[in-house]
C-alpha positions in Angstrom: 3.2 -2.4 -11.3 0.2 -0.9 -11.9 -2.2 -3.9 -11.6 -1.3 -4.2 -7.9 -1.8 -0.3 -7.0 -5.3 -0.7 -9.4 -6.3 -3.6 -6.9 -5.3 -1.5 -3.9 -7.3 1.2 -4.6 -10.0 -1.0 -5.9 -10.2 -2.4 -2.5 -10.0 0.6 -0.7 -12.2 3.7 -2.0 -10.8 5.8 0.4 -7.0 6.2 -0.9 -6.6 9.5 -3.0 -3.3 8.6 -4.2 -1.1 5.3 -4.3 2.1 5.3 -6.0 4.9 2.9 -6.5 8.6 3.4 -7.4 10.9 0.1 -7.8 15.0 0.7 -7.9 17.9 -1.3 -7.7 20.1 -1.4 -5.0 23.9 -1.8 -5.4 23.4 -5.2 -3.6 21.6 -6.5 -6.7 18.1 -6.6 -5.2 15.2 -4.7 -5.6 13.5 -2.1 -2.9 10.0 -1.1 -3.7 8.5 2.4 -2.2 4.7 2.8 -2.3 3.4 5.7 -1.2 -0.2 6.3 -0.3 -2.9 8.9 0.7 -5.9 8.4 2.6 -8.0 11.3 3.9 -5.6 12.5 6.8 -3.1 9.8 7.1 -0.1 9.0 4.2 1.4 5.4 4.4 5.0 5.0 2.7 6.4 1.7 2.9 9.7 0.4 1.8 10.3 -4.1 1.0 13.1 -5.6 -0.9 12.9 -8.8 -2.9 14.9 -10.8 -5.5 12.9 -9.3 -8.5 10.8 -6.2 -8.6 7.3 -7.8 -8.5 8.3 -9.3 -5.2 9.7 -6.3 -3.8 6.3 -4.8 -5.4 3.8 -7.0 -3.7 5.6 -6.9 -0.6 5.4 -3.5 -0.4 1.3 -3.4 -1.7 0.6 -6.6 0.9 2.0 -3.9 3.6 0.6 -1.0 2.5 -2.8 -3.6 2.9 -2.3 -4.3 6.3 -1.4 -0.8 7.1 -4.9 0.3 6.1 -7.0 -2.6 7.5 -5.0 -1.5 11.6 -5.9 1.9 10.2 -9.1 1.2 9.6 -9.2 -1.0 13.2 -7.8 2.5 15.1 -10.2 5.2 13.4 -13.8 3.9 13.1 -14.9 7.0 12.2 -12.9 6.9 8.9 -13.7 3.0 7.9 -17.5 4.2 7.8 -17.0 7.7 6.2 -14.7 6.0 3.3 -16.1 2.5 3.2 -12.7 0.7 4.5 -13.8 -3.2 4.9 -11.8 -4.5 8.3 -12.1 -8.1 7.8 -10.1 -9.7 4.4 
């Protein structure tokens, strides 16, 4: 779980704070919440999937795009905090 939130921030200097919580649902599958704090803006994201590392890089892959249309919406913060836009 870790690896993926490592890569995140890795990729994004700006974030202050990603964290990650994988439960079971009653159904059997597995819901991942990742939570994460840029300078003023929080992104929490919910994905299922069969196993946790599914539900788990859904939810990171997400998390990725979120910052990247972030990042597309504030200029101002993609220079101050080094967000790439493009990959």
């Amino acid at each position: 779980m870790t690896n993926d939130l490592s890569a995140l921030r890795e990729r994004f200097p700006a974030i202050l704070r990603a964290r990650a919580e994988v439960t079971q649902t009653a159904a059997g599958a597995y819901e991942a919440h990742v939570d994460v704090l840029l300078p003023q803006h929080q992104i929490i994201l919910n994905r299922e999937g069969a196993d946790a590392g599914s539900a788990l890089r859904a939810a990171v892959e997400a998390a990725r795009r979120e910052i990247r249309a972030l990042a597309r919406r504030e200029r101002e913060l993609a220079a101050r905090y080094g967000i790439r836009r493009a990959a």
